[in-house]
N, C-alpha and C positions, 0 to 999 in steps of 0.2 A: 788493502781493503780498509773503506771506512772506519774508522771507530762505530759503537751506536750512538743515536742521538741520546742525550741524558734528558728525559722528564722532570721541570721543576716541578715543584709544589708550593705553594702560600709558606711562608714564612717567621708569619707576624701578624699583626693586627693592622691595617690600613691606619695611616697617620688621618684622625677625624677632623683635624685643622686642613686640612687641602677638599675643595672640593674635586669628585670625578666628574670629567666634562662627558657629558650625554648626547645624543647617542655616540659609539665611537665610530669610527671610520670603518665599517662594515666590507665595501669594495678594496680592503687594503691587508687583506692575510689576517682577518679577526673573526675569530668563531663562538657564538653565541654560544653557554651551557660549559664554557671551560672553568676550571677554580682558576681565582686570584694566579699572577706573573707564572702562567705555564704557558708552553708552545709545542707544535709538532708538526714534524713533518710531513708532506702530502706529495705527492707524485714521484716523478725522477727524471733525471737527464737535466735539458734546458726547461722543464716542464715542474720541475724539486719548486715547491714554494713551501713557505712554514708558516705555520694558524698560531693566530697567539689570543691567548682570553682578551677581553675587553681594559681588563684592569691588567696592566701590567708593567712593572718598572724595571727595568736593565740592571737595577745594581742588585737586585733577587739574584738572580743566575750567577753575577759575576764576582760579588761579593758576600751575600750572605750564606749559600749555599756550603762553604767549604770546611766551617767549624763543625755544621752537623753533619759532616758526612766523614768526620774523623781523619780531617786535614788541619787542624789547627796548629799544628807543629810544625808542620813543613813549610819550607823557607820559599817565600811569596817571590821574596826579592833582594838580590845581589847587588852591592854597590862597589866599584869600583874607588869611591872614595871612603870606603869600609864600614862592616856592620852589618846586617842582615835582620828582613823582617818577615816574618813568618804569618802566616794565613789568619791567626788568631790575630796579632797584634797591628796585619793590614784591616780589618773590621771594626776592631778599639779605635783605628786615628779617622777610619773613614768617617765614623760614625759622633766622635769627637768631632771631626770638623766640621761635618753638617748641621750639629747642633748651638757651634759657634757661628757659622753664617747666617743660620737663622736667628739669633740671638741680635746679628747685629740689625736684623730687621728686613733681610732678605727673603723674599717669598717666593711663589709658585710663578715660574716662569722668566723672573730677573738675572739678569745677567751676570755673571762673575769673569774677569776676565785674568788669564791665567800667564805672568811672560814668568814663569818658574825651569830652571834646570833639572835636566832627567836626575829625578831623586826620587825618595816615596811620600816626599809634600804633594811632587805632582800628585800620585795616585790620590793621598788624602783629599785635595781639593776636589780634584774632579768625580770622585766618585760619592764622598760628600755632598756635592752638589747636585748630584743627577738623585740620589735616594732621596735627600731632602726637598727635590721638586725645583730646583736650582738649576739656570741654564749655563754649565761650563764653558768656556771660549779659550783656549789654547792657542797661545800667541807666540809666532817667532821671536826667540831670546837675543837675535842679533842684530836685531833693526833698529832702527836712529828715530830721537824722541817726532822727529817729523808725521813718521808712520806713525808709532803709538798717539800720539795726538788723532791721526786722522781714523784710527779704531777705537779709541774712546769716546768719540764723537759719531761716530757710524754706531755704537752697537747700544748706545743707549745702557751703559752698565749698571749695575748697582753698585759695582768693590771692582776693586784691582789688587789682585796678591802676586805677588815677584819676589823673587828669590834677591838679596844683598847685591849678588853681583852685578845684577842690571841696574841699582836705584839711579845712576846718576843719568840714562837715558828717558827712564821709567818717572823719573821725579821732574824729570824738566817738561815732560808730556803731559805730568798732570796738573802742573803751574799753568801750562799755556791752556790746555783743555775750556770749552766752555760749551757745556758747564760742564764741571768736574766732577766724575761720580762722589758719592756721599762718603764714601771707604775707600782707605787705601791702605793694604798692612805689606811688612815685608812679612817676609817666610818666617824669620827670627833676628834675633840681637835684641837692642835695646829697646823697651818702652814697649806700648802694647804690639804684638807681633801675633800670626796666623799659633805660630809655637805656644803663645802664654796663654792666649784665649781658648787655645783645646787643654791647656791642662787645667782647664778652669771646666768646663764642660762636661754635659754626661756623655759615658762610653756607650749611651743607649739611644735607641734612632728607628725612629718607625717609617717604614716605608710611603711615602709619596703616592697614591693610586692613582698615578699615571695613565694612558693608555699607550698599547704600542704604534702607536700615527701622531705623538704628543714630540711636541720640542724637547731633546735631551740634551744638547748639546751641538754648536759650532763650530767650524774650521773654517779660517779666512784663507783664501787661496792663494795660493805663492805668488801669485806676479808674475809667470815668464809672459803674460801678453800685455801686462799692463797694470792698474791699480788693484789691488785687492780685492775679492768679494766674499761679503760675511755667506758661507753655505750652513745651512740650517738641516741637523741632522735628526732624527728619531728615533724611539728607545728601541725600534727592533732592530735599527740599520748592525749595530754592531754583531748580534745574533746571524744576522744575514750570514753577513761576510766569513764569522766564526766557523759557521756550521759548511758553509759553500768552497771557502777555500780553503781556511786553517786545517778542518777537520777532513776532510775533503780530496782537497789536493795532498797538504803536506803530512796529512794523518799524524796529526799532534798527539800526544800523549801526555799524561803524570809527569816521566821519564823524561822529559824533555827538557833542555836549559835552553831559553830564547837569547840571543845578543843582536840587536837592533843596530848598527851605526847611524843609520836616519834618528833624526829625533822625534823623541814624542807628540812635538808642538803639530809635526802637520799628519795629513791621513795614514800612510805609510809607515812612518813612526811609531804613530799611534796603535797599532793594531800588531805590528811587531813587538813591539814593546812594552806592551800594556793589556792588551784586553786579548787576546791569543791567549799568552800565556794562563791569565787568568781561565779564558775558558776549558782550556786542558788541565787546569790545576798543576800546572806545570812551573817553573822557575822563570824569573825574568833578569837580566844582569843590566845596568845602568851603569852608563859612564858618561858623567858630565864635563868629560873631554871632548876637546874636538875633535871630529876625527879626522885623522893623519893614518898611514900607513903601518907608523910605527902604535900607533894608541889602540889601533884596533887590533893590530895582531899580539900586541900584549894583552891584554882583554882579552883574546880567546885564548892562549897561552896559559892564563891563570885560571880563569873561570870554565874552561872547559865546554863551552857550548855544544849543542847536537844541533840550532839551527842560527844561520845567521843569515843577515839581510841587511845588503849594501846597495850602491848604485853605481852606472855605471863609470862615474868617473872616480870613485874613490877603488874600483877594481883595476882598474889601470894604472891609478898610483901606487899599489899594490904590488900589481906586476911587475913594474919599474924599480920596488924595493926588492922583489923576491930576485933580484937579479946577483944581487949583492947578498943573499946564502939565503937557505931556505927556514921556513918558522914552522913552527907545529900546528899544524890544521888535523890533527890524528880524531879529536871529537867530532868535527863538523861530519855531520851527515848529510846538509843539504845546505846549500848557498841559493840565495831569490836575489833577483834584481828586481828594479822598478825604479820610477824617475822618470828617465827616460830610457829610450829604446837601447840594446844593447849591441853593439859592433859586434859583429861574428867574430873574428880575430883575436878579441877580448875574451870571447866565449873560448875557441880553441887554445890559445896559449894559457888560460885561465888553467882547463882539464892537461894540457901538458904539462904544467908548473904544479901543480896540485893534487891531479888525479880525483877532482872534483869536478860535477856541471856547475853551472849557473842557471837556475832557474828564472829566465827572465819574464817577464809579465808586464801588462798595461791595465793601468789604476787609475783612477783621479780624485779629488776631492771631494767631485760630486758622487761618484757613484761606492768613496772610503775607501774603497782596498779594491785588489787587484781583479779582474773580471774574464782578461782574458790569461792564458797564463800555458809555461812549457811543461811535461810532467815528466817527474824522474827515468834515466834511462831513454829519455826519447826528446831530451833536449836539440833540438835544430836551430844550429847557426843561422844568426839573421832573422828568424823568425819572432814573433812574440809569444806562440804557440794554438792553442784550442782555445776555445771556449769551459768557461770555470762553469762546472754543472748550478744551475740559477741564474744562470745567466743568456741572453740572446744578443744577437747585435745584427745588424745589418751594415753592409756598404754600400751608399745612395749616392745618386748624383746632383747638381743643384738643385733639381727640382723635387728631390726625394724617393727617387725613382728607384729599386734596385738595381744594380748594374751586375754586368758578368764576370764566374769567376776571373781571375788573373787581370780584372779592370779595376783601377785605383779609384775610388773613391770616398766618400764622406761618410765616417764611422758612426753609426749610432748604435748605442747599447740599450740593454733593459733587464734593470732588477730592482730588489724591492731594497736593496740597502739604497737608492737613489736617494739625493736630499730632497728636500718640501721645496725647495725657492730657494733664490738668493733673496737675503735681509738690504731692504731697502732698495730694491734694484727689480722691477717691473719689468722693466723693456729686456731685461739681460735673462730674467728667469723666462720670457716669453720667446725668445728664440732660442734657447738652450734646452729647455726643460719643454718637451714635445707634448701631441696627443698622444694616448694611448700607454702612456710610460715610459716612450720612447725619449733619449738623453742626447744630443748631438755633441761628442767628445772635444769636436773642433781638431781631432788629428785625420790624414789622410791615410788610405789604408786599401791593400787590397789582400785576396783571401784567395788560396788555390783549391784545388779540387780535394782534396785531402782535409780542407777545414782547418789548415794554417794560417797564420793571419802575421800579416809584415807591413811593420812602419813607414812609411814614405817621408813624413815632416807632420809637422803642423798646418793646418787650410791653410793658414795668409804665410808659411813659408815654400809653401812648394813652388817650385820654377816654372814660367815658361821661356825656354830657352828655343828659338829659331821655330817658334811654333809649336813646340810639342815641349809636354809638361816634363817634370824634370824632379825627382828627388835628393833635396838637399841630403837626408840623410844616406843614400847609396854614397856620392860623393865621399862625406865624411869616411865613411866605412872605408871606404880606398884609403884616403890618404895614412890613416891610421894604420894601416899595414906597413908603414915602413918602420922600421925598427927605432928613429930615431924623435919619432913623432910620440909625445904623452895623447895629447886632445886634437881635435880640431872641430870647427863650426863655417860652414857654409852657409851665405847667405848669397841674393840676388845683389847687385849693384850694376847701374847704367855705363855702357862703354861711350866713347865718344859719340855714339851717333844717339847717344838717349837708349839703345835695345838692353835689357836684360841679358846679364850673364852670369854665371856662377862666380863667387871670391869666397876664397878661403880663408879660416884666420888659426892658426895653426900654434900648439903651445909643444914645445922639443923637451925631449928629457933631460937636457943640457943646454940651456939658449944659450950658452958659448958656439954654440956649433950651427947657429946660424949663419949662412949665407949663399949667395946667388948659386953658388955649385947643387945647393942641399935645394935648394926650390926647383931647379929643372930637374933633379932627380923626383924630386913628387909629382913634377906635370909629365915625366914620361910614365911613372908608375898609373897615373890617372888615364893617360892617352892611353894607355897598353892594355888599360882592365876596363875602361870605359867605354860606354858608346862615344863616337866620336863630338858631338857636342855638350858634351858632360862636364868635360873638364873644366877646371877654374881658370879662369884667366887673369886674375890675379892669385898671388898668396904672400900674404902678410904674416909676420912672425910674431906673437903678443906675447907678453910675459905669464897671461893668465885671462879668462873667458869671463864674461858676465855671465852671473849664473843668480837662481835663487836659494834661500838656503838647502833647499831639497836636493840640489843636481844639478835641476833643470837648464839647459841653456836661455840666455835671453838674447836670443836673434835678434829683438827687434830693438837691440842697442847695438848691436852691430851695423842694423839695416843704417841706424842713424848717423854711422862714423864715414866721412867723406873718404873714398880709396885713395891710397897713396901712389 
């Protein structure tokens, strides 16, 4: 059973240097007669939507809330690289840091952009910035100064704060840049730093009066189809997703210890490992490790989580270590996937190695967090599961049509965490971002009688093999059942005559134990459990997939490697 919803109240005195933007977006879950950053909830089911005043900023709820409700002691956030910051002293840095960004001359609606490792800088920047009226932009840590050039140039910034370890990617992006925003601090070290400027600052910060339909914050989107795009998010989105799935589905609590393996930087991450836990007043653990098999299950080993959230490939690497003796999962209450879709086989040998589900789910950037999603106890292999209460979707066909259940088609979702637009990008937000609310996911998909809902691929990677359509992702799913296989990815490539056929590109637990024996054993496990045109006709053995930092596969760098 749900938690209840918790009613804010006003907090503070409206910061009188921002103006409010008049009227607010009235058609967008805003209710006239409400006090200053309160919301509530209205209906139920797929029908749940939440009213918020006119005036309202996200960091009320998510940060100011916790000292007067006699959380100030309690440890906000666990770091794996040591130390601990507690609910009081996460509102001193927050509120520190937004009094230093606006100091440097940052205003209402400017951009900051953020390549910082999971620490509690992050929290400070970003939640600094969203009270101060500052647009935060959380950027992947592991990209080459190419990218950061082409997102400093796209987002129009005002600062760029990064963490030491990035500079030497981060500093050749902002040399090339043109123009180059005005600011650029590291996190700390030498000379003026994001560090020396909050201890120069007041620990005092008035709220922003925002509205909840107001820009609060950006995610650029991973890339598995191609370049970037800045999505444009709003002060209620993260409230959405909080109340609809955290509270929701996984019924968060005080009591709870969060450990994220995703990172912060993208949607998933984000909401995992940062503002959940917030809104439960619960613990969050950061580890600015990559994650490995062995990093994450140290991390739960020592910190003890009650909830943690992977994806699907680093659960496989997992599995592949749990082979080699078992680790201590005794806290974990609930395991989520998200990324991408989760192999059933993954999901069953997961609960036999564990005696854990895997909660797996389908999220995006656009829509933040997870929408559709499995619920405890009723986990079904292969599926992605129900629908997250706030949420609708539809399965259309090209022309938008409904289709019937057990028929595959084109996924469209609809809630109110969805982003406003993509930044800069017209033609993309106008075929993506529908009438009526309605989101077009870009994955294929189709839904059985029962209101389960199962991945097919992505629209431009599904097959058509000998006429009749074809799921890359079933494919993968097979091959994956052979014991000797970690990953694999399916894509289209032409046979001699030019026609479309299934190729695999296959990563082994051991690439020593590649060869021609170990491939015709995959194409008869595929011939045996597949329709008969299903099978690959090729399979290539790779040392490792193209992926983005999130998971995701990039098919379409596969599409692009000539078969051998």
């Amino acid at each position: 059973m749900a938690r209840p919803l918790l009613f804010l109240q006003s907090l503070g005195p409206a910061e009188t240097a921002c103006e409010l933007r008049w009227p607010p977006d009235i058609g967008a879950g805003v209710e006239m007669g409400m006090d200053d950053h309160t919301f509530r909830v209205e209906g139920s089911g797929s029908s749940s939507r939440l009213l918020f005043a006119p005036c309202f900023n996200v960091a009320s709820y998510f940060i100011d809330r916790h000292v007067p409700q006699g959380r100030g002691d309690k440890v906000a956030i666990l770091s794996d690289g040591g130390g601990s910051v507690t609910y009081a002293q996460l509102a001193q840095g927050v509120n520190r840091c937004g009094q230093a960004l606006r100091e440097l001359g940052l205003g209402r609606g400017d951009r900051v952009l953020m390549m910082i490792k999971d620490a509690p800088e992050f929290f400070y920047v970003f939640w600094g910035a969203v009270k101060a009226g500052i647009v935060p932009v959380p950027i992947n840590t592991i990209l080459r100064a190419k990218d950061y050039k082409f997102m400093l140039e796209d987002s129009g910034c005002g600062a760029v704060v990064y963490s030491p370890e990035f500079a030497g990617e981060v500093e050749t992006a902002l040399a090339q840049a043109s123009p180059a925003p005005p600011h650029a601090l590291r996190t700390e070290g030498q000379g003026i730093t994001l560090a020396s400027l909050m201890a120069q600052a007041s620990d005092q910060l008035d709220l922003c009066p925002t509205s909840p339909t107001e820009e609060c914050f950006w995610l650029y989107s991973s890339g598995s189809t191609g370049t970037p795009k800045g999505t444009v998010h709003c002060h209620r989105d993260m409230v959405v997703t909080s109340q609809f799935f955290a509270q929701g589905l996984l019924n968060v609590g005080p009591e709870d210890v969060f450990f994220s393996a995703a990172k912060l930087f993208f949607a998933y991450g984000l909401g995992n490992g940062m503002y959940f836990p917030l809104w439960a007043g619960a613990t969050a653990v950061l580890s600015a490790q990559r994650p490995t098999p062995d990093s994450t299950f140290g991390v739960i080993e020592k910190f003890r989580p009650s909830l943690y959230f992977g994806v699907p490939t680093l659960y496989a690497a997992q599995l592949a270590a749990l082979e080699n003796g078992k680790r201590d999962l005794s806290s974990v209450r609930a395991c989520v996937s998200a990324g991408e879709a989760l192999p059933a086989d993954i999901l069953r040998r997961w609960v036999e190695n564990t005696g854990l589900e895997i909660l797996d789910g389908i999220g995006s950037t656009e829509v933040l967090h997870i929408f559709i999603c499995n619920r405890q106890g009723q986990a079904l292999p292969g599926s992605s599961g129900r629908m997250v209460e706030g949420y609708q979707a539809r399965v259309v066909d090209n022309q938008g049509q409904d289709v019937e259940d057990g028929s595959a088609g084109r996924l469209w979702v609809r809630g109110d965490s969805t982003a406003k637009y993509y930044w800069n990008n017209p033609a993309k937000t106008a075929s993506t971002m529908l009438p009526e609310g309605w989101l077009d996911t870009g994955d294929t998909y189709y839904r059985d009688a029962e209101g389960f809902f199962y991945y097919c691929g992505r629209n431009d990677d599904m097959l058509k093999v000998g006429g009749i359509w074809c799921s890359p992702f079933e494919i993968e799913a097979k091959v994956i059942e052979h014991p000797q296989v970690l990953e694999a990815a399916v894509v289209g490539q032409s046979d001699e005559n030019g026609l479309v056929k299934p190729a695999a590109y296959v990563v082994l637990k051991n690439a020593a134990e590649a060869c021609d024996g170990l491939r015709q054993e995959l194409l008869r496990l595929c011939k045996g459990g597949l329709a008969p045109y299903k099978y690959p006709r090729w399979i290539t053995f790779v040392e490792e997939l193209p992926k983005t930092a999130t998971g995701k596969i990039q098919r379409f760098r596969l599409r692009q490697q000539p078969q051998a």
